[in-house]
N, C-alpha and C positions, 0 to 999 in steps of 0.2 A: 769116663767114657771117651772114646777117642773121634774127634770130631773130623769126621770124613772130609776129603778134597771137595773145597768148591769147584764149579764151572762158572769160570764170569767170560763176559761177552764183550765183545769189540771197542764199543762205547766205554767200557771202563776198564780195559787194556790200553788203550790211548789215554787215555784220563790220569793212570798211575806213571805210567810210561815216559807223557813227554812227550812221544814220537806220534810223527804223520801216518795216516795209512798206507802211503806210499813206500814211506820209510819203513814201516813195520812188515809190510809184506816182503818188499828187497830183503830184510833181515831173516825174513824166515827162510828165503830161497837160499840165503846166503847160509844158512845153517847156526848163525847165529841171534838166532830166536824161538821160541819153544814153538814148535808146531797147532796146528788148530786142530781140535777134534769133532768128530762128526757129533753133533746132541741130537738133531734130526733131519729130515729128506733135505731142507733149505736153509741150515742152520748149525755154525759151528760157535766153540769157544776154546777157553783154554785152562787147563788146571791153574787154578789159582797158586796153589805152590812153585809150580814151575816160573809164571811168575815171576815169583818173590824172588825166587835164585836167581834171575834175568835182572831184576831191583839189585839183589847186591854187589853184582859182579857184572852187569854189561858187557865189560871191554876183556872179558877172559870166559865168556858164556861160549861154550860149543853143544849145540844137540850132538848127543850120543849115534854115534853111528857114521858123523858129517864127513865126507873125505873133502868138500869143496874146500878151495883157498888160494 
């Protein structure tokens, strides 16, 4: 059985990460870092897989789509 994407949350995106909130969010504007998604009205996270690919590769991590640089 294929075990579906988590959604984890800020707290343990920082936690795996290393990185400040500050630092994490600059990353995301900067296009390298996976985007947050909406879970509800006041409340976002992030695929856990995504992630992992951000864990193995950091300094060659680009969201799909990013022209910033």
């Amino acid at each position: 059985m294929n075990n579906p994407d988590r959604i984890i949350r800020m707290k343990t995106v920082l936690a795996r990460t290393g990185l400040s909130r500050s630092t994490l969010y600059r990353k995301i504007a900067e296009g390298t870092f996976p985007k947050q998604i909406p879970i509800s009205v006041h409340g976002a996270g992030w695929h856990e897989s995504a992630v992992n690919r951000w864990i193995a590769n950091p300094a060659t991590y680009r969201e799909e789509g990013c022209t910033s640089g």
